[in-house]
N, C-alpha and C positions, 0 to 999 in steps of 0.2 A: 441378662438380656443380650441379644446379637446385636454387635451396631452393622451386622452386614445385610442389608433387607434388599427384599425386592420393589422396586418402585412403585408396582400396582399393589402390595399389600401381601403377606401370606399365603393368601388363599389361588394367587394368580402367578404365583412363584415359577411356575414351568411356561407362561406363556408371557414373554416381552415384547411391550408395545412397539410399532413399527418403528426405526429407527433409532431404538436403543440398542447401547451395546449388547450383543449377544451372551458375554460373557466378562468375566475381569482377564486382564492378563497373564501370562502365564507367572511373569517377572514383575511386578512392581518396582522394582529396583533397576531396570533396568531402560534405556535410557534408547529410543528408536532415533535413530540417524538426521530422520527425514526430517525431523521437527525440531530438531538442535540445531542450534549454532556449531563450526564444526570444530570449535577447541571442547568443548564442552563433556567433561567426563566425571568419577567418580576418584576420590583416591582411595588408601586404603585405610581408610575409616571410614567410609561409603559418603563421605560429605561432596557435593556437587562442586566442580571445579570448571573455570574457565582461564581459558590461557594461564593455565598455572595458579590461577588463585583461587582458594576456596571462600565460600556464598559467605559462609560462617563469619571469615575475615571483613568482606566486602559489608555485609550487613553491620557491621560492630564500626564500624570508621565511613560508612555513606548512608546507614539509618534504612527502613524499610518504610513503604515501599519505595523500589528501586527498579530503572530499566537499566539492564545490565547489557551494555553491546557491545558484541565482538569484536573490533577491528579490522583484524586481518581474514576474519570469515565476509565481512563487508567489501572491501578491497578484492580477496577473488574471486566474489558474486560479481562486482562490476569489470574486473579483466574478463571471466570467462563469459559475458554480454557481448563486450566489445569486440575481442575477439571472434567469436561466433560471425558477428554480423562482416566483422574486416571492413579497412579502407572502404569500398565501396554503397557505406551505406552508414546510417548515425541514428545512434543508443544518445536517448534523451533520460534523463533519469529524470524518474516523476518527485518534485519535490513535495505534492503533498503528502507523500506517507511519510514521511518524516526529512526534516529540514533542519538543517544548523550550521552555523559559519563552517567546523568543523568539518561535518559531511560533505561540504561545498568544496573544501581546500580536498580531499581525498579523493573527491569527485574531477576534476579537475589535475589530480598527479596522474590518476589513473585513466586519462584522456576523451571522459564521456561527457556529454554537451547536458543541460540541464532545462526539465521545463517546470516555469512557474505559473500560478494563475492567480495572482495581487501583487498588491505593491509591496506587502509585508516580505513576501518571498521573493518578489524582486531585488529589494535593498538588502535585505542576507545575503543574497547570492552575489550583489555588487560589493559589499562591504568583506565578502570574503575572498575579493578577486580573481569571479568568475568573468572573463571575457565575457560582453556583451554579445559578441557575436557567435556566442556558443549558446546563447539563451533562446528558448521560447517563451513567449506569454500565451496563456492560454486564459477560460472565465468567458460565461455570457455575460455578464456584465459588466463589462471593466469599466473605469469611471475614465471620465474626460482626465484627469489629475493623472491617474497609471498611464492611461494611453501616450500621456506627453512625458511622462518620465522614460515608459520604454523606447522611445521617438529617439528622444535627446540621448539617450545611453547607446544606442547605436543597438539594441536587442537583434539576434539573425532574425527572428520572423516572430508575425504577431498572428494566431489563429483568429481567425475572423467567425463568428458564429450568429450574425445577424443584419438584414437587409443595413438597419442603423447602424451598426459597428462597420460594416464596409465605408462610409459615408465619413462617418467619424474620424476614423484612423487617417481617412486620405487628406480631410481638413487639415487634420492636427498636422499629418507628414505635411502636405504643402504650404502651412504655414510657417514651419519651420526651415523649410527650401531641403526636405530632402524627400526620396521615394523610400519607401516601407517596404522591406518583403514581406509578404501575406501568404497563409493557404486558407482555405475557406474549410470551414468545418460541415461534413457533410451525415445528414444519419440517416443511413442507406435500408430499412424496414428488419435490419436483423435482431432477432429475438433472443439475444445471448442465454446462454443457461446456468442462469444465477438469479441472485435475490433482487424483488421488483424494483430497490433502490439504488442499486447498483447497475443495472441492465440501462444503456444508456444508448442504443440505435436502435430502437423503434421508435415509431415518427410521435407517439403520444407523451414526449419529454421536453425536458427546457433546454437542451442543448442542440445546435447543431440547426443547418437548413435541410430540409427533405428533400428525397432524391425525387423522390414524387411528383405528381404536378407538375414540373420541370421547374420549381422555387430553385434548386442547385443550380441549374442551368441559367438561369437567369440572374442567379447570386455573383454568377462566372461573370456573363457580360457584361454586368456592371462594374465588376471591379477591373474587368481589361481594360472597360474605357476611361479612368482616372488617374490623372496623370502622378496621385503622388506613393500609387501604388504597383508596386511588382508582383504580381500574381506569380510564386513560383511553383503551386502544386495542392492536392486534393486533401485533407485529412478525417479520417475516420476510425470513429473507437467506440467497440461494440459493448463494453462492459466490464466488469471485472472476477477476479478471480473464477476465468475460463480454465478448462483444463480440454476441452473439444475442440478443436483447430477449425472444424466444420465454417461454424460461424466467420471466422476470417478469409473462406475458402468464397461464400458466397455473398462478403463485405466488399475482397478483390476484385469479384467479378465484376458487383457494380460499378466500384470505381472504377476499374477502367474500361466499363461502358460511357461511364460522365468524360472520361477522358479523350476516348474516340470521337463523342460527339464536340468537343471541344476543336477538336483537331478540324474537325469535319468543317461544322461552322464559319469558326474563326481563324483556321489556317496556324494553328499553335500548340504545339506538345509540349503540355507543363512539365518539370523535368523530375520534380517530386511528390510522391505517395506515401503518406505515415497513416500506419495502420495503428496507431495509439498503444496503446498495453494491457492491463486486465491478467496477464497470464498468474493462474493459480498457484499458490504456495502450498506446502504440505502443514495445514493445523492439527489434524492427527494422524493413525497409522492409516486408516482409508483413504487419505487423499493420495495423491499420485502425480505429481505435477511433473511435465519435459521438461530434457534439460535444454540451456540457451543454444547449445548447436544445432539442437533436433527441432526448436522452435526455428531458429534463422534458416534452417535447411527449407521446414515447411514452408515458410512464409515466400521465400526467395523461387522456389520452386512454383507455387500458385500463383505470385505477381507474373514472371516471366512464361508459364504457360496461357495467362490471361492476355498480357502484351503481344503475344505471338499471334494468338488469335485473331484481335483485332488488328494486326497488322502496324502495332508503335513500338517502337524504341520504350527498353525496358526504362520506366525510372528508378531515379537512387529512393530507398526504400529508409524511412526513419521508424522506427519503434519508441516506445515509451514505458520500460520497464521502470515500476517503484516498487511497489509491496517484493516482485519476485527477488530484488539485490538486497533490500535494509529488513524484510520481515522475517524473516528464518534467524537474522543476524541476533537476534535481545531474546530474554526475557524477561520477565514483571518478578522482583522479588518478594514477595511479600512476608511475613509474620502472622502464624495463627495467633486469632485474641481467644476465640470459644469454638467449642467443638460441640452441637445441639444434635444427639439423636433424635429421631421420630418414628416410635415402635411401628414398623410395620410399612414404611415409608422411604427414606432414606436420612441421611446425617449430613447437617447443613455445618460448615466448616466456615468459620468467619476470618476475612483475612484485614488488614489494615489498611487495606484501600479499597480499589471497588470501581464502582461506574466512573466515576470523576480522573480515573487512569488507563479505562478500558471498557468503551460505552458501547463495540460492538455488538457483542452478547446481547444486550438490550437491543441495539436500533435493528440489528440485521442479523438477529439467532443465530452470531456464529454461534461458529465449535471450537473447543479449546483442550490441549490437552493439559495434565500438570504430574506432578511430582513431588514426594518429600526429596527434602532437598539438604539438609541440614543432616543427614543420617540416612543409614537405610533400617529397612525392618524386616522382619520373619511374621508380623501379624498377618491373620486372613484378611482380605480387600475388604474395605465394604462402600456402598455405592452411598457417592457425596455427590453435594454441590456447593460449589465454592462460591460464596456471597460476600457483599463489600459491606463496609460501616451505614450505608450512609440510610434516608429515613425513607425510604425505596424498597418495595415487596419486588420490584424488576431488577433490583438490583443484583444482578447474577453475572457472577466473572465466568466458570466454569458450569455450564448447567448440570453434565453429567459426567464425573468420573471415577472411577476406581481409587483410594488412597489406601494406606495400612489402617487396620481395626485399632492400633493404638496412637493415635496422631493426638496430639495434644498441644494446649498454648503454649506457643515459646517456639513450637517447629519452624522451621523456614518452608513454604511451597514456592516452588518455580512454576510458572507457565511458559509454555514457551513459545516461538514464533511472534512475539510481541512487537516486534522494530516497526511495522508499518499502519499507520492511521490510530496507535495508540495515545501514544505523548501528541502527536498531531491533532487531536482531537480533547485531547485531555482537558479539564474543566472545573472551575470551583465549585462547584454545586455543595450545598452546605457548609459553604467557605472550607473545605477541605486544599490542603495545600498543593498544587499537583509536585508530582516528587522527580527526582532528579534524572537525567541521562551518565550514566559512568562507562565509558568509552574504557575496555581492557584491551590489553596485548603485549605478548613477550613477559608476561608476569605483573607488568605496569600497569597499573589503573589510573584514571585522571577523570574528572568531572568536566561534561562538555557544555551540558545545560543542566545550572542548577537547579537545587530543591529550592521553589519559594518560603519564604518566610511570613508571619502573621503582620511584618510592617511591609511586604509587601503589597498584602492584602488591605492595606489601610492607608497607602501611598493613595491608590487610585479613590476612595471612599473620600470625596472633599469635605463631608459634614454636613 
C-alpha cells in the first residue's frame, strides 16, 4: 500500500482542493531559508543542526518536545529592526510573542524599548532590568493594581484604550503626585488581511476608541484636560501577521487626520505616532514577508507624505515588532510516537506534544511547515498531518505537509518559525507538561525557561 495519497482520495488524485499544496517538493531534505532560523542546517549525516549542534544531541540531554531558539539569529532580527528605524524613531518589542528575563536582558543589550500588556510581563521585564522608561504598557483592561505598579515604576507611557482607563490612570498618576505619559489607542476602520481574531482595527473589537463618531476626539480632550496625564501621541494597530503595507498607508492617513484636528482644536501637535506591529513572518515557502528596512522606509515615507499634507511637523514614529524578531528565531522539537496511514487519505504522524505547545493551528488555521530532522531520506513524500497526544480531533500541529514515505517512531520532526505566541500561549490542557525554552549559540546550549515537572503541576492543585 502507498502511504503517499491524495487528500481527496484516489479517484480525485489530479484535481487539489483550493489551497493545498499543489504538489510535494522537489527536496525534502532540503531546508527553505525563509522559515529557518539562520544557523540552522544539515551536517553531513543530513541530521539538522543549529549553531553547531545537532537536534540528535539536543533532544538526548533537553527531552522532546523542545523550543529550540537561536540566539544570535534573535539578536540580529532585533539590530536590523532597530537599525532600519535609526535614532529617530523607537522599536518596541512585543513581548507577548514570547517573553523571558533572558530575552528581556538581549533586548535591552541590543538597545530596543519593550512593550508589555500585564503585570506578569511587566515584573519580568523589571526583574530583568529593563529600564522603566523604555517600557510600554499596553491591555484593555488593565487592573487598578498594574496601573499603580506601572505609575510607581516610572513605565515611558501607558496606552490608554478606554473612556475609563483615561480617568483611571490620571487618578492613580495624581495620587501618586506624578503625570503619566499616555497615548490613546485609536482603531481607525481598517480591515487588515488576516484572520478575524487577529485583525484588530475595525471598529467591531474590544480594543481601542473609534475614529468614528468623533469618541477619538473626544478620548483626546479628555485626557489634555487632566492634570496627571501627558498626552504625548496617537496609537494604532491594524492587525497581525500583514504582509500589504496598504492597510498602514490608510491607518497613517487617518491618524494624522485625528492629528491635524488636534492641532486645529486645541492648539497642540502631539509629537508621537506608533503604528503597532502585525508585520508578517514567513511559515512556509508562500509567504513573503519585507525586510525591516523596506518596512521602516515604507512606513517613514507614508507618515511624512501624510504630515506634509496636512501641514504638521512629522512625529517620531514607534513600531511594535514581536512575532517578526523572536518567530523565525525557534523551532518545536518534537519525537514521532506513531505514524497511522489512511488508504486513500492521507498519514497522520503523531508527535509528543501538540496543542498544549502550539494551539495556533487550532485557534487561527495557521500554516506550518516541518521536516525530518534527525536524518535525511530518499523515500517518496507522502502527504501528512502532524497531530499532538492529546484527547482533541483539533488537535493538529501541521495540517498539511509533505514528510518521507518511510518516517517512523523515534524520528525527530522540526517545525519551524515557532518563537512567537507559542511557548506564550503554551497550556496544560490534559496536564501535559509545557516543555522547555533551550536558548543555542556558538555551539552552546543553556535552558532559559524550563521544562515543568508533574510537582510543578501539583504545587498549584491545594487538594
Amino acid at each position: 500500500m502507498s502511504r503517499s495519497a491524495h487528500p481527496a482520495g484516489p479517484r480525485h488524485a489530479d484535481v487539489l482542493p483550493e489551497g493545498h499544496y499543489a504538489a510535494p517538493p522537489a527536496d525534502l531534505n532540503a531546508l527553505d531559508a525563509k522559515v529557518w532560523a539562520q544557523t540552522v542546517t544539515r551536517d553531513a549525516d543530513g541530521v539538522l543542526t543549529v549553531a553547531g549542534l545537532r537536534v540528535t544531541d539536543l533532544a538526548e540531554q533537553y527531552g522532546t518536545p523542545a523550543y529550540i531558539l537561536d540566539e544570535a539569529d534573535f539578536r540580529s532580527r532585533a539590530r536590523a529592526w532597530r537599525t532600519a528605524f535609526g535614532t529617530d524613531a523607537d522599536v518596541f518589542y512585543a513581548g507577548k510573542a514570547f517573553l523571558s528575563r533572558a530575552v528581556v536582558r538581549w533586548l535591552h543589550e541590543e538597545a530596543l524599548n519593550l512593550d508589555v500588556c500585564s503585570g506578569g510581563e511587566l515584573a519580568t521585564a523589571l526583574s530583568a532590568g529593563m529600564p522603566a522608561d523604555r517600557i510600554a504598557f499596553h491591555g484593555n483592561n488593565k487592573s487598578t493594581e498594574e496601573i499603580r505598579r506601572a505609575v510607581e515604576a516610572g513605565v515611558g507611557r501607558i496606552v490608554l484604550d478606554s473612556f475609563q482607563e483615561i480617568v483611571r490612570v490620571a487618578h492613580i498618576a495624581q495620587s501618586l503626585g506624578k503625570r503619566q505619559r499616555v497615548q490613546i489607542r485609536i482603531t481607525v476602520g481598517v480591515e487588515a488581511h488576516t484572520h478575524e481574531f487577529i485583525a484588530t482595527a475595525h471598529e467591531d473589537q474590544k480594543f481601542g476608541i473609534p475614529l468614528a463618531g468623533g469618541q477619538a476626539a473626544e478620548a483626546v480632550r479628555r485626557a489634555l484636560q487632566l492634570d496627571g496625564l501627558e498626552l504625548i501621541g496617537i496609537h494604532s494597530h491594524i492587525g497581525s501577521q500583514i504582509f500589504d503595507m496598504s492597510g498602514f498607508e490608510v491607518a497613517a492617513h487617518r491618524v494624522v487626520g485625528l492629528l491635524k484636528d488636534i492641532r486645529d482644536e486645541h492648539g497642540v501637535e502631539l509629537p508621537e505616532i506608533d503604528l503597532g506591529g502585525g508585520l508578517g513572518i514567513a511559515y512556509t515557502s508562500d509567504d513573503d514577508p519585507r525586510e525591516p528596512h523596506e518596512i521602516a522606509k515604507a512606513l517613514s515615507e507614508i507618515v511624512t507624505r501624510e504630515c506634509e499634507a496636512a501641514r504638521l511637523a512629522t512625529p517620531r514614529i514607534s513600531v511594535e515588532p514581536g512575532r517578526a524578531i523572536v518567530g523565525p528565531t525557534a523551532f518545536t522539537l518534537y519525537e514521532v510516537g506513531t505514524v497511522k496511514p489512511l488508504d486513500g487519505l492521507r498519514t497522520y504522524v503523531s508527535v509528543d506534544g501538540g496543542m498544549s505547545d502550539n494551539i495556533r493551528t487550532a485557534l487561527y488555521d495557521a500554516e506550518y511547515s516541518v521536516a525530518l530532522a534527525s536524518r535525511t531520506s530518499d523515500a517518496e513524500p507522502m502527504l501528512s498531518r502532524v497531530v499532538g497526544k492529546h484527547c482533541e480531533s483539533g488537535d493538529i500541529v501541521v495540517r498539511d505537509a509533505f514528510l518521507p514515505a518511510d518516517l517512523a517512531p523515534g524520528d525527530l520532526i522540526a517545525v519551524p518559525a515557532t518563537g512567537a505566541y507559542c511557548r506564550s500561549m503554551a497550556s496544560n490542557y490534559n496536564h501535559v507538561l509545557r516543555p522547555p525554552v533551550v536558548a543555542v549559540k556558538d555551539g552552546e546550549a543553556r535552558v532559559i525557561v524550563r521544562r515543568e515537572t508533574e510537582e510543578d503541576l501539583l504545587r498549584l492543585d491545594v487538594g
